[in-house]
N, C-alpha and C positions, 0 to 999 in steps of 0.2 A: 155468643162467641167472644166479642168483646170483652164481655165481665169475667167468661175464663183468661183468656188469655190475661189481662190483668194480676187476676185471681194468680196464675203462676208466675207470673215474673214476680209477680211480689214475694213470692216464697223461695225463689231462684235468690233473691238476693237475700234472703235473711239465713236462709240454708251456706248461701256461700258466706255470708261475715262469720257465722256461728263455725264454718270449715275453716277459714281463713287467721281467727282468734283463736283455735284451739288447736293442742301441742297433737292429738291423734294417737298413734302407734309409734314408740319412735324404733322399733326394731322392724326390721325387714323380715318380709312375709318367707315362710321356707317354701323352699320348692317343690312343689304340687308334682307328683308321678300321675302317669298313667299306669294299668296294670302289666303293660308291655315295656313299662320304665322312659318311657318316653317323656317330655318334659312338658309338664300342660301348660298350655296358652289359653287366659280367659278372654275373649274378645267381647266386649257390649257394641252395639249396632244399634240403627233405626232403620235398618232397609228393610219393609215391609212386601209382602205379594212378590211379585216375580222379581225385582230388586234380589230380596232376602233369598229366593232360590237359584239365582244367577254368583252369589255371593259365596252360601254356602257350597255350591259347585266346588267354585275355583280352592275353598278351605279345603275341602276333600281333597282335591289334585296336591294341594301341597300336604296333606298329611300322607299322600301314598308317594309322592317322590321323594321322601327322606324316611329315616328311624331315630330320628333326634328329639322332635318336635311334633306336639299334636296342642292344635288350633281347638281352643271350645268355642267358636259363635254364638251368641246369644241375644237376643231379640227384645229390645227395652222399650218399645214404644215409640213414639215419635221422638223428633231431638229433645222437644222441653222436660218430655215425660223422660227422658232418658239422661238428661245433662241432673233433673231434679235428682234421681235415684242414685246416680254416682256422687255427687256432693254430697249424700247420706253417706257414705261408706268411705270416701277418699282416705287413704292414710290406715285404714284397717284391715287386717286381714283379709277382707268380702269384696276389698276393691279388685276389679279387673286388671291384668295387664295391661291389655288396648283400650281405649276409651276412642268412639267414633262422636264426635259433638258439631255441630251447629259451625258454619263461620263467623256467625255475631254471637257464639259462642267463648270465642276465642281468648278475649282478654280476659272472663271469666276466669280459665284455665290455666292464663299466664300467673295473674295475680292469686290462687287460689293456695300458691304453692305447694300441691299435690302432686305435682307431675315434672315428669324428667323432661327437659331440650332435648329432642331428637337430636340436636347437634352436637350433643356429648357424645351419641355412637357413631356420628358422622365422622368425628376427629377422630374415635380411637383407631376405625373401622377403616380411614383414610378414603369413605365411599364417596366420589364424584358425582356430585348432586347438579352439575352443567347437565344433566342426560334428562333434568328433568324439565318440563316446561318451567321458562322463569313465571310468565305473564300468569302462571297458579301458584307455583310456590312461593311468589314473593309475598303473597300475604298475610302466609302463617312465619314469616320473616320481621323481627324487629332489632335494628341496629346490627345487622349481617347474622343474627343468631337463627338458627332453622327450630324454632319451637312444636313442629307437627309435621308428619306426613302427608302431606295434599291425596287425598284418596277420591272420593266423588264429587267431581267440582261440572259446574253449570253456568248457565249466563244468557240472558235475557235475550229475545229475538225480535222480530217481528213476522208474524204470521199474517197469510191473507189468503183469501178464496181468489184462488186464477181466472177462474169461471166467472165468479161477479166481476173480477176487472174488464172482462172481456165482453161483455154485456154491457158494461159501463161506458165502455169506450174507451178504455185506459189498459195500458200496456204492462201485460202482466209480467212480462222483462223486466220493467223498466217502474219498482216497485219506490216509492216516498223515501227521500233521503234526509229531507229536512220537515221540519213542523209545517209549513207552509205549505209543500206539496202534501203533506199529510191532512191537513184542513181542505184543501181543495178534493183531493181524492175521495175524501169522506164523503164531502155533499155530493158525491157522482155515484158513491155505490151506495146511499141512503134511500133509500124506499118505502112509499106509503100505499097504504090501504086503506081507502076512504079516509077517516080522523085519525087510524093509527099506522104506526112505523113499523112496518114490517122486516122491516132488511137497517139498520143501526151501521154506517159507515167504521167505526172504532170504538175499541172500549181498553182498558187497563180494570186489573183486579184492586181492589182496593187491600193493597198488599205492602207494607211499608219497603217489601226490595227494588220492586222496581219504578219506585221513587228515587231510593238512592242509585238506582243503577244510571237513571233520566240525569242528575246533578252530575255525577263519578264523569257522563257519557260526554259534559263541558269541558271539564276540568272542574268543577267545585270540589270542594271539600263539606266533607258531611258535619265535622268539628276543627276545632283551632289545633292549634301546636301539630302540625304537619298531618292531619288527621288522626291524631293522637298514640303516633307513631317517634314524637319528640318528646316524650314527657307523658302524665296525664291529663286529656281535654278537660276544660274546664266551661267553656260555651261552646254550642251548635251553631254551623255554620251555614245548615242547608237552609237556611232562610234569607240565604242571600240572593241575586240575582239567579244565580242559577236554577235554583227552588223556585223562585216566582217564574222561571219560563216552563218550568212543567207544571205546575199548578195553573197558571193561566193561558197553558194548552187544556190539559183537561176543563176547567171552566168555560173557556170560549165555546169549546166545541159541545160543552153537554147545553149550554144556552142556544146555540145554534140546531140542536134536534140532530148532532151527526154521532152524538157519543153516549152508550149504551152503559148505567150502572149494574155493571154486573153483580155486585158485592163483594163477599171476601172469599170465596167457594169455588178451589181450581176446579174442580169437577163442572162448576155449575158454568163455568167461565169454557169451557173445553165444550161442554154442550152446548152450549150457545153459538157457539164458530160451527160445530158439524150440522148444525139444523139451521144455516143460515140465517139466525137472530143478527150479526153481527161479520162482517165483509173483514176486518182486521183488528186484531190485537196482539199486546206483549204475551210470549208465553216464554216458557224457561224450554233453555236448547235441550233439557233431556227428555223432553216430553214430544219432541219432533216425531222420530217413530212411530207412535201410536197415533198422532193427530194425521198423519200419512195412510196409515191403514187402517183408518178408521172411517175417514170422509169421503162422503160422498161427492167428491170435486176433487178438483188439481189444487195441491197444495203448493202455496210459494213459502219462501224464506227469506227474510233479509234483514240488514244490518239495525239498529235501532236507531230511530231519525233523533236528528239534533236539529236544534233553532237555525246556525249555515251551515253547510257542510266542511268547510274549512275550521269549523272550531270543533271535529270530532276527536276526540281523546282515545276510546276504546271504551272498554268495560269492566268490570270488573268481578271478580270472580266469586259465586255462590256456591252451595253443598257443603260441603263437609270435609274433615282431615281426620287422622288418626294421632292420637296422643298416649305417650307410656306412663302409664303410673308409676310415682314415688312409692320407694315403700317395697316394692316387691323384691327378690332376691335378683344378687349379680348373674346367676346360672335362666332365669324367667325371664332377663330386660333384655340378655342375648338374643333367648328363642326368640322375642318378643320383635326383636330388630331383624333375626334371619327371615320371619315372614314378612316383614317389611317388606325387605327390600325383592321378595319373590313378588308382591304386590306390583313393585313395580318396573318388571321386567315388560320389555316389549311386547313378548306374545302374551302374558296375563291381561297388563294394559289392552291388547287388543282384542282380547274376547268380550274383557269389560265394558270398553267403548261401543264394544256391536251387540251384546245382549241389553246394557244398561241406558246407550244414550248419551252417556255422560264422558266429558273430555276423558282424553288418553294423560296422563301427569305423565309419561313419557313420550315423546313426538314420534319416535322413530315406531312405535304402533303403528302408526298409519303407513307407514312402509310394508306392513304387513299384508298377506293376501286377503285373511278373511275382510280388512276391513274395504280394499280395493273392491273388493266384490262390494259390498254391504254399501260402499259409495257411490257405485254404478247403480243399484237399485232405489239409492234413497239421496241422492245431489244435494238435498236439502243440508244433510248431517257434515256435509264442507264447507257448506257456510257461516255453519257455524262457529267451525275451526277456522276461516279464513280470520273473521272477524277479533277473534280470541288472540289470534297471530299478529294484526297489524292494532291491537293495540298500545297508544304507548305509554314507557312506563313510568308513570307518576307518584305521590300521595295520592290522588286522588282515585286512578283507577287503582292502587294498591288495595284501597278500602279502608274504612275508618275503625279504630281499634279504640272501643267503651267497653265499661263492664255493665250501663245499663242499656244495653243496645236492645233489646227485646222492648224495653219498657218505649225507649224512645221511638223503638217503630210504631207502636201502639196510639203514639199521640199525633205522628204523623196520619195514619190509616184514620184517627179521630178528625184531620183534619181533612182529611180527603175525605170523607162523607161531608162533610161541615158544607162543603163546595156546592154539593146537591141542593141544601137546602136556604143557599143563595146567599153565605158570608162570603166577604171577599177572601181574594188568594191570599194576600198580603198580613190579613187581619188570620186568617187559619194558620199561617206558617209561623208568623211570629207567635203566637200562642205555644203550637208545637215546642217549638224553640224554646218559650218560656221553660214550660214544663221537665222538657229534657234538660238544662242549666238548674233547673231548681234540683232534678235526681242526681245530676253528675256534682252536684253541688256535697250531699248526702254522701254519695257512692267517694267523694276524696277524701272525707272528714274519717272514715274507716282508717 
């Protein structure tokens, strides 16, 4: 998995400089009909399995509530497989109008110069983007510009079995706010069987987001220059204190016998909490749902712990946005915007949030019945949104904006295995760090 994901990022960037240095198409794509004259929308997606059929739904609903506009969805693989396939085409005819991408996709897209500011229909359109959550849009935001429409956005939680707290002796109310009560709690739902450890108090994916989520959740910054929201980064920052207090939480407690490597495999990470390998871990808020109706126990939900509780910051926001392609005609970036902005009506928004999991990018969804219902069933799916709400709003939980943000998670997740095999935190971060300064070094010289 490693040597893939390498293997692509490294072609992500040589695909974008080879986009980014050449002139492309410079005429604008004509306007695609349907045979009812309707004005075709190409949409590229990664939302797979019942995502992709909750998705295409709501495309339907809006192709039967008008006669102007018809939505094509189209199904590209994962974000990498799907960010790689549109930098083949950007600027050409073949490009899509929507493009759905990655949020450490992002600066990619800025700098790639294929794709139109949503804020250019925003001004013509004089549309009221206050309706949307700020604490998601602000991150496809740089210097007040709205470069993307916030579509499926997520955010790290903490998950744990009620049931083993309750056995433990620990108050499944009353779930680890800080690192401290988090290491304590562990050694209490940790369990052995004769020589081995049956029951693993915590574990984290070895996943480079929620790393950055653990720094963002301080206040750190992931890179310099306002997390490279003032300019562009030129050194990594997650290796500063804030980096060394999530790195040497995970190290203490996997030397302590309380913290379980799970590896880098959400699935494998997901079965390990339902078959009681593991008492607590980070999972991302849209995967609540299923870890509810799936487990065998009382599922809890809570905030993701920090070193005190008085230096919590919030979080910051994951998934994905939606972006317009350059290049395509004035009569296509219309359509292109009138589905937009159905996207993010309150009762779309709130079907989406109760079929998908994933935050409402408008708040007033949850004023909604279906979701009131869907809240009383599943309390979990509030806390997530509580958390989302009383974040506040910094660079740091804004999120940090690279063009080799892929690559650099890479070296981070290299250093998070590093840990297992007993280098120090300090000695794995800086390294990381190295690495990711040596590519953003690369990535400015373009």
């Amino acid at each position: 998995m490693k040597k893939i994901l390498a293997i692509v990022t490294a072609c992500l960037l040589v695909i974008l400089g080879a986009c980014s240095n050449s002139t492309g198409s410079s005429e604008a794509q004509e306007t695609k009909k349907t045979a009812s004259g309707k004005t075709e929308v190409v949409f590229w997606h990664a939302m797979s399995g019942d995502l992709e059929k909750s998705l295409n739904k709501i495309v339907d609903e809006y192709n039967k509530s008008q006669d102007k506009v018809e939505v094509k969805p189209v199904f590209q693989g994962t974000y990498e497989e799907a960010q790689t396939k549109f930098n083949t085409v950007a600027g050409t005819k073949d490009a899509p109008a929507i493009m759905q991408t990655f949020e450490v996709g992002t600066k990619f897209m800025i700098d790639s110069g294929k794709i139109q500011p949503v804020q250019k229909f925003i001004d013509q359109d004089h549309y009221d983007t206050s309706q949307w959550e700020k604490n998601i849009s602000s991150y496809y935001q740089v210097d007040g510009k709205q470069y993307s429409m916030p579509f499926n956005s997520s955010t790290p939680v903490l998950v744990y079995n009620k049931d083993a707290f309750k056995k433990a002796g620990l108050d499944p109310e009353n779930p680890p706010k800080t690192y401290d009560e988090l290491k304590a709690a562990a050694k209490k739902l940790t369990e052995k069987q004769g020589n081995k450890t049956s029951q693993y108090g915590f574990s984290i994916l070895n996943y480079g987001w929620f790393f950055e989520e653990l720094v963002a959740s301080q206040g750190g910054l992931y890179v310099d220059h306002e997390n490279g929201r003032k300019g562009d980064a030129e050194k990594a920052g997650f290796n500063g204190k804030e980096g060394q207090n999530a790195f040497n939480l995970i190290n203490d407690m996997y030397k302590e016998g309380t913290f379980y490597n799970v590896g880098q495999n959400w699935d494998d990470m997901r079965a390990a909490f339902q078959s009681k390998k593991i008492a607590m871990f980070l999972d991302s808020s849209a995967g609540i749902k299923t870890l509810v109706d799936n487990a065998p126990f009382d599922v809890g939900v809570s905030y993701i712990p920090v070193p005190k509780e008085e230096d919590r910051q919030g979080v910051a926001i994951g998934g994905a946005s939606l972006w317009m392609s350059k290049g395509i005609s004035d009569e296509t970036s219309k359509a292109a915007w009138d589905f937009m902005k159905y996207l993010a009506t309150p009762e779309v928004q709130a079907k989406w949030h109760v079929e998908s999991g994933y935050f409402a990018v408008n708040p007033k969804a949850y004023e909604q019945d279906i979701v009131k219902k869907e809240w009383e069933k599943y309390p979990q799916l509030k806390v997530t949104v509580d958390q989302l709400r009383e974040t506040k709003p910094t660079p740091a939980t804004q999120g940090a904006l690279i063009s080799v943000f892929p690559e650099s998670r890479q070296k981070v997740v290299t250093g998070m295995e590093s840990l297992y095999q007993g280098v120090k935190p300090k000695k794995a971060l800086d390294q990381a760090a190295k690495e990711t300064n040596r590519a953003l070094e690369v990535a400015n010289q373009k």
